[in-house]
Every structure is written in structure tokens, then in C-alpha cells.
N, C-alpha and C positions, 0 to 999 in steps of 0.2 A: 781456758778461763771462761768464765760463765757469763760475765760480764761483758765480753770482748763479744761471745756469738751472740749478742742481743746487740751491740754498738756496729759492729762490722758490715752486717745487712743495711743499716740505715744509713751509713756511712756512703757506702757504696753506690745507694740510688742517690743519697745528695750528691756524689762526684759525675752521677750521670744525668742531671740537672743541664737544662740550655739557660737560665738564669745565672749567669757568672760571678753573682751576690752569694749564691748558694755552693758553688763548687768552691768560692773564697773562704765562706766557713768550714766545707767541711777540710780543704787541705789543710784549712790552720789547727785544726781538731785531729787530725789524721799525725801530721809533726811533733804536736803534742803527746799525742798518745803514745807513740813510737819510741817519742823520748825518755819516757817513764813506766812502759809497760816491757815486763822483764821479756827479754830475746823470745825464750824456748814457746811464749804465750802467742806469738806473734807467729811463729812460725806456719800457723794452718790458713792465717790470710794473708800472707806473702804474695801471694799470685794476685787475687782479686787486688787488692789496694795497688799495686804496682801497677797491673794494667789500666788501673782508672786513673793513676796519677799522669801516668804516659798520655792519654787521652787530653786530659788536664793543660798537660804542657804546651798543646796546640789552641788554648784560648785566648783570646780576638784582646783580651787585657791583660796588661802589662802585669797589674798587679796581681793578680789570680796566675798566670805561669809562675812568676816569682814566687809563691805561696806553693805550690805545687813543685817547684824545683828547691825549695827548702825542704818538704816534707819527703821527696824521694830522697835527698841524704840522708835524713834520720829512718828512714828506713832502709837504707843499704847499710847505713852504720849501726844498725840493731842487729842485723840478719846477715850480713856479709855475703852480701848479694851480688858484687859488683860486678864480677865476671858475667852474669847473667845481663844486668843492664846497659852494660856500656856496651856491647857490640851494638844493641837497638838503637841508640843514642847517637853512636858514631855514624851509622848507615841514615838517621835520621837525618843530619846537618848534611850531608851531602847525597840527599833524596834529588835531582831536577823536576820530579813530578810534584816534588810539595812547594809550599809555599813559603816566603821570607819568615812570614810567623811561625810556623811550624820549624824550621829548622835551628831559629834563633831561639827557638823555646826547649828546646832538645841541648843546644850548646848550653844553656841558664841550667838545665837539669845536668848536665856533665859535670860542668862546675862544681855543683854541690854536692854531687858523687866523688868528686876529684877530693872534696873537703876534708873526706872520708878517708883516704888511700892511707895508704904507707910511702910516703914520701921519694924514695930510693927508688922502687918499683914506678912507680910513676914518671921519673927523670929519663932513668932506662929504657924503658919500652912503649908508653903511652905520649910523652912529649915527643920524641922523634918523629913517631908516628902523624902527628897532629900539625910538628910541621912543615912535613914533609908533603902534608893534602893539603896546605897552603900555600901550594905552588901547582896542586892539578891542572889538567888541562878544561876540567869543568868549571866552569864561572860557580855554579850551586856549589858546589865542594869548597873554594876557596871562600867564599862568602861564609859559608857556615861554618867552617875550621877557623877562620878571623875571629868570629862572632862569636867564641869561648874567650876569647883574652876581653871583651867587656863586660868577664862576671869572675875570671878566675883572681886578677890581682884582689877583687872585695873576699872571695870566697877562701882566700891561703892568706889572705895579711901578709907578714911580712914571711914568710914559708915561699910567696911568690920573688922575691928578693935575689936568692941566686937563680932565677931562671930569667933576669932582664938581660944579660948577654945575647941570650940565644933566641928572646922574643923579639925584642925591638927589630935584628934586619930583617926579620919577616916583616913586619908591622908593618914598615918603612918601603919594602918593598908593594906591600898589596897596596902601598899606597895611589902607586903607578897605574894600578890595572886599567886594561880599557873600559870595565862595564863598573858602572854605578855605583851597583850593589855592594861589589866585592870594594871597591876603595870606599865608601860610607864604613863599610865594615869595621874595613882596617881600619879607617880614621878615628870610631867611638870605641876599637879598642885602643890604639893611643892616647888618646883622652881618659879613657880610665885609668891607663898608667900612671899618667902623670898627676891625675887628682889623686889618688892611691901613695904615688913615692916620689914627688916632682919637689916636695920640700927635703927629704932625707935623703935620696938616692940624685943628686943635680950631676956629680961626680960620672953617675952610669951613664945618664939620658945625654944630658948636652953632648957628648963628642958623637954618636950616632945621627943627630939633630943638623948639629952643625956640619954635618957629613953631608948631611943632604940639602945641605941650603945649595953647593955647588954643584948638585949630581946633574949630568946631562938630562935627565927625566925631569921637564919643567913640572909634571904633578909631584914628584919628589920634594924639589925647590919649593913650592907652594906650601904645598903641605909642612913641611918640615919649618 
């Protein structure tokens, strides 16, 4: 498309901007276009826009990752890309050499790749998986595996509904941990839970909750 090799170039150096005003526009312009510009046109800047959204994901603003982890969905959901990004994504959140930002911005980009999936596949093979390195022995791993349940309940609606069994004793658990990071985690994913389904789902949450009001793990009790 003829249109796209004159947008794509500009695009590109705006997502490679250190002005994070600028990487804000172009990822909402990148979402946009993704979402309206048919698959097969898109398929010759797959790579470039991907790599700079990845980039993207690691910036210092809340809202600029957010913007950037919405526009990598709508471009995995144009291109059906996701086997390609979510290995990067997973090994991202559980980086020890990167950073809290970085890896929490990598979980907000999984998310929204998750938006994307085939539901069935995703219960199968990618949830097990996710929570399963929510109990690593790397503090980095469990932080950043946490730090997907405070964007996945926004990101599936109520798609995230039957998977509150199998999240919350994680939740509940990482609640305990001894380092910071990882029970903060876990904490602001529970709290998305429950802003998310604390009025509609009371039935799921309270008996898990009140599980832990008596659990031998006084951070349990607190928390809970």
C-alpha cells in the first residue's frame, strides 16, 4: 500500500523518539492504523513496528507503555503474530537484569496479546505455564508473572471469569513472599480483581479471602 510506505518510515522514528509525548502519539496512530488497515497491507511492516512497540513497552510512563501494549494487540490481532511475540514478552517479565518498568511493561503487552488469543489455547498451555513461574525460585520471574493479572482481568472482561479459581491462590500466595516487589505485585493484582469482579463474582473471591484471614502467614492474614 502506498500509503502505509510513506506512514511507516515516520512512524517509526516517531516510536524512536526519547520525548515520550511523541512515542504517545505515534503508538495511538500505530493501534489505529492496525485496526483499519487490511492484514495482507501490513504484513511488510510487521517486524519494524513490532520491534519499536517492544521498545516502547520499556517507557518510564505509565501511560505511553499502556498505549504501546494496546497497539501490540491490534497488531498481533491483524497479523497473527503471537507465537513470534509472546516468547519475547515471557522471557521479558522474568529478565533479573531488567528493570521493574521493563518487565511490567512487557506483562501490560502480554495482556493485550492475550486479548487477542483463542481462549481454549490460552487455558491449556499459556495459563499453566504463567502459573506455574509464579512460584520461581527468581523473585524477577514471580514479580513479573504477578504483574499480568494487573492488566489481564481489564484486558478479557468478563473471558477472565472462569479463570478466578485457579488465579486467586496464586494471588494469595505471592502475597506472602519475602521481597517487596513480588507481594506489591501480587497485591495490585488483587486489587484489579476485585475492582474488575468484587461486585459480581463475591460468591468466587470471599471464600479464598476469608481463607486467608486465618492462614499461618501473617502477610497472608494482612493482606487478605
Amino acid at each position: 500500500d502506498a500509503s502505509l510506505s510513506l506512514i511507516v518510515p515516520v512512524l517509526d522514528r516517531a516510536l524512536r523518539e526519547r520525548a515520550s509525548d511523541t512515542k504517545k502519539r505515534a503508538t495511538k496512530i500505530v493501534g489505529i492504523m492496525c485496526n483499519l488497515t487490511e492484514t495482507k497491507a501490513l504484513i511488510p511492516y510487521q517486524k519494524t513496528l513490532s520491534e519499536q512497540l517492544k521498545v516502547v513497552l520499556a517507557d518510564p510512563q505509565p501511560v505511553t507503555r499502556a498505549m504501546a501494549a494496546h497497539a501490540l494487540g491490534q497488531l498481533v490481532k491483524g497479523l497473527d503474530t503471537a507465537s513470534e511475540i509472546v516468547p519475547y514478552l515471557l522471557d521479558t517479565m522474568k529478565a533479573p537484569e531488567l528493570g521493574l518498568v521493563e518487565r511490567i511493561g512487557a506483562a501490560q503487552g502480554l495482556a493485550h496479546v492475550i486479548s487477542h488469543m483463542e481462549m481454549t489455547g490460552f487455558r491449556t498451555s499459556l495459563l499453566p505455564r504463567v502459573l506455574a513461574t509464579c512460584d520461581s525460585p527468581m523473585p524477577a520471574a514471580r514479580q513479573g508473572y504477578l504483574g499480568l493479572f494487573q492488566f489481564l482481568p481489564v484486558t478479557l472482561g468478563s473471558r477472565f471469569e472462569p479463570l478466578l479459581e485457579a488465579v486467586l491462590p496464586v494471588i494469595i500466595k505471592g502475597l506472602s513472599d519475602d521481597q517487596d516487589m513480588v507481594r506489591e505485585s501480587a497485591l495490585q493484582g488483587g486489587q484489579a480483581i476485585i475492582k474488575q469482579f468484587g461486585d459480581e463474582k463475591v460468591d468466587v473471591l470471599i471464600p479464598p479471602l476469608r481463607s486467608g484471614l486465618f492462614d499461618k502467614n501473617w502477610r497472608i492474614r494482612a493482606s487478605s
